[in-house]
C-alpha positions as CSV (number, residue, x, y, z in Angstrom):
1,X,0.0,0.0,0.0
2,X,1.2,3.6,-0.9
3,X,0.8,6.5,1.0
4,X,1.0,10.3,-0.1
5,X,2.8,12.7,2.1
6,X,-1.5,13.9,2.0
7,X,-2.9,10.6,2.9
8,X,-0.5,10.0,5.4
9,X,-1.4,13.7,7.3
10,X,-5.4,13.3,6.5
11,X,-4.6,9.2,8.3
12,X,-2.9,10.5,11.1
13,X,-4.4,13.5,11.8
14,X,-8.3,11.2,11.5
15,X,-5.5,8.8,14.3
16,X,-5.4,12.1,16.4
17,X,-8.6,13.1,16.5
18,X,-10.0,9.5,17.6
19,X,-7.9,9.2,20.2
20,X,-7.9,12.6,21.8
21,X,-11.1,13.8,21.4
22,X,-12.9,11.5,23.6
23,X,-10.6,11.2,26.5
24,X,-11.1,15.1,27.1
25,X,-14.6,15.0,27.0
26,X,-15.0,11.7,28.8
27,X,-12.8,13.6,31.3
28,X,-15.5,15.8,32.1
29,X,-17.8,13.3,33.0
30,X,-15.8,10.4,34.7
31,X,-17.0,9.5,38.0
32,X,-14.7,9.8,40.4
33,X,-14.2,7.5,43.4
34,X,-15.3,7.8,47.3
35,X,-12.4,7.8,47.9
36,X,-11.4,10.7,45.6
37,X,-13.5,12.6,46.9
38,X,-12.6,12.0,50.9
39,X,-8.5,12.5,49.8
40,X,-9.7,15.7,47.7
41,X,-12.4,17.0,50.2
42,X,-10.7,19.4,53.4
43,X,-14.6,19.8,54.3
44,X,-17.6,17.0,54.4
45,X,-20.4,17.9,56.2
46,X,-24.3,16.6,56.5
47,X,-26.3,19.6,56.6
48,X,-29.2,21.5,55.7
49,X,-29.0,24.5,52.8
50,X,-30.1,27.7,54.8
51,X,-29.1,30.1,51.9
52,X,-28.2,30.6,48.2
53,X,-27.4,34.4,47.7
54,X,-25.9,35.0,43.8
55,X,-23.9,38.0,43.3
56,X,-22.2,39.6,40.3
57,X,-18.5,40.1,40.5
58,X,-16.9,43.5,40.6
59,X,-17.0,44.1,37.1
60,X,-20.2,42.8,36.3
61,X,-19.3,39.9,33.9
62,X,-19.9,36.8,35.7
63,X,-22.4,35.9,38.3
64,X,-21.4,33.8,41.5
65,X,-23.2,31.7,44.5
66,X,-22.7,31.6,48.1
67,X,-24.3,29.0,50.1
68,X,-24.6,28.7,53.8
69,X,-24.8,25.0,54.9
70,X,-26.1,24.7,58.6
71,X,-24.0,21.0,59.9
72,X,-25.9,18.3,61.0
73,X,-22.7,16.7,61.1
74,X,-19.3,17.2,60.6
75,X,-17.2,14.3,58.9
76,X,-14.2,15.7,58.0
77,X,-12.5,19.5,58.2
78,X,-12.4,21.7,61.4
79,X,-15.0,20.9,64.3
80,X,-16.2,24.4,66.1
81,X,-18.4,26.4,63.1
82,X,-22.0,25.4,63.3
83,X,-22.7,26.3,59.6
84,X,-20.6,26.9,56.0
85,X,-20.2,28.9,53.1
86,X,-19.5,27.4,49.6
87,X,-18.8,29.5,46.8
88,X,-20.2,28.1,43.4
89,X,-19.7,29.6,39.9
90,X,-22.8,31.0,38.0
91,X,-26.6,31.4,39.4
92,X,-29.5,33.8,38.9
93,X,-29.8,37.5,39.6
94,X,-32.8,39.5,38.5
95,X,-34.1,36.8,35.9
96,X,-30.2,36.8,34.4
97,X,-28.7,33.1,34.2
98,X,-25.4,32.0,34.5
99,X,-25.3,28.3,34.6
100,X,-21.6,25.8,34.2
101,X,-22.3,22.5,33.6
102,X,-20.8,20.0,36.3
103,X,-21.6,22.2,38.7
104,X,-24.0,21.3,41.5
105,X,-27.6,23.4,41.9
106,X,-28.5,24.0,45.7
107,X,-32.0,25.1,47.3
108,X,-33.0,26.3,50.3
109,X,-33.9,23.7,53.2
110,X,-32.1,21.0,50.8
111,X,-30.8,18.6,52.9
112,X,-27.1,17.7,51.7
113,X,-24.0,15.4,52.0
114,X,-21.2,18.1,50.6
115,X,-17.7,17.2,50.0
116,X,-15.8,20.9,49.6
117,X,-12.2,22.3,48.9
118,X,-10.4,25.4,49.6
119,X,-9.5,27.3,46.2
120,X,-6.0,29.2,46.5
121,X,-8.1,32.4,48.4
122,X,-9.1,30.0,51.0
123,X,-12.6,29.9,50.1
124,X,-14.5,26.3,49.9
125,X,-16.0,25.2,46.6
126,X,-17.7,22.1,46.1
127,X,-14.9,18.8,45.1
128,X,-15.6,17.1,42.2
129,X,-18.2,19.1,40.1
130,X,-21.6,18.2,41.1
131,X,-20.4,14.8,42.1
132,X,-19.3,16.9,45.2
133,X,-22.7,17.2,46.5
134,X,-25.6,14.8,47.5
135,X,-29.0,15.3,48.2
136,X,-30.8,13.6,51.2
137,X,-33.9,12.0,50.5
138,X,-36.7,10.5,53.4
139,X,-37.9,7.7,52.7
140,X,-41.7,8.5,52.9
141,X,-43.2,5.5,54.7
142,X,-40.4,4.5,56.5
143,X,-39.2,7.8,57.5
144,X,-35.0,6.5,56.8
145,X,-32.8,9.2,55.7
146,X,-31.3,7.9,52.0
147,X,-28.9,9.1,49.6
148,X,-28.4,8.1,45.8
149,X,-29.1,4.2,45.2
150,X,-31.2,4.4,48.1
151,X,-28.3,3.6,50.2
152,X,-29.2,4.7,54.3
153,X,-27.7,8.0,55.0
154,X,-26.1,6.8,58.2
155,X,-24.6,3.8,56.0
156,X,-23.2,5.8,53.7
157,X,-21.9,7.9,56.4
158,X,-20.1,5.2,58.4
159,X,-18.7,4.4,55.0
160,X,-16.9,7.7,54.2
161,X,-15.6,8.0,57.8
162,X,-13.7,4.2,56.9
163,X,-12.2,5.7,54.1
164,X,-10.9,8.7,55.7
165,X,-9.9,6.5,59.2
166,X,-7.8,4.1,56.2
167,X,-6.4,7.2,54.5
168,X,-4.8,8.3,57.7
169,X,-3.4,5.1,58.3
């Protein structure tokens, strides 16, 4: 088989495209582990949403969130505050939208499992995109606290404090 100096550009530049383009988008969505999340988190808290206030930034060009998380219960991160703030990129101010995809939605009186990081200014935003954050759900009949898969919110608990208690060791 011959190839043109063309043919072989057009072959391996259709080779580079296959083989890059879906690792980076994939990269977007891959789940990442429990365990990920525990090593990445320096906060993880049960808790209830008590506020989502969006602001613009100085200059008026991109819209941020700040919400307080009252703790239920403190898993990892520094015992002693009774609630946290997470900043969040995008929201809603006046009927204007700024929404990034990955990034987790919160409401008021949402009950939450959050996993959250300090940025380099020391301000806690959410670990791993909107993997970072859980909702709570009650089980209506039975009245059992659940998170996603149904799994019992005091199960899954237990289980994140064994994988923080093995990454210390």
């Amino acid at each position: 088989m011959r190839y043109t100096s063309m043919g072989f550009l057009s072959l391996f530049t259709g080779i580079l495209l296959i083989t890059t383009v879906p690792n980076s988008s994939r990269a977007q969505s891959e789940e990442m582990s429990t365990e990920t999340l525990v090593r990445r988190a320096d906060v993880i808290v049960v808790g209830k949403v008590t506020a989502v206030q969006s602001e613009w930034n100085s200059d008026r060009s991109r819209i941020h969130t700040t919400v307080t998380v009252a703790i239920d219960q403190r898993i990892k991160g520094e015992e002693g505050q009774s609630s946290l703030s997470i900043s969040t990129p995008g929201g809603e101010i006046d009927g204007v939208g700024e929404w990034y995809s990955h990034t987790p939605k919160f409401k008021v009186n949402e009950e939450i499992v959050v996993f959250a990081e300090k940025d380099q200014n020391g301000r806690l935003r959410v670990a791993g995109g909107d993997q970072g954050k859980i909702t709570v759900k009650e089980d209506g009949s039975s009245g059992t606290k659940t998170v996603a898969n149904f799994e019992p919110l005091l199960t899954y608990t237990s289980r994140l404090k064994s994988v923080l208690q093995a990454q210390v060791h």
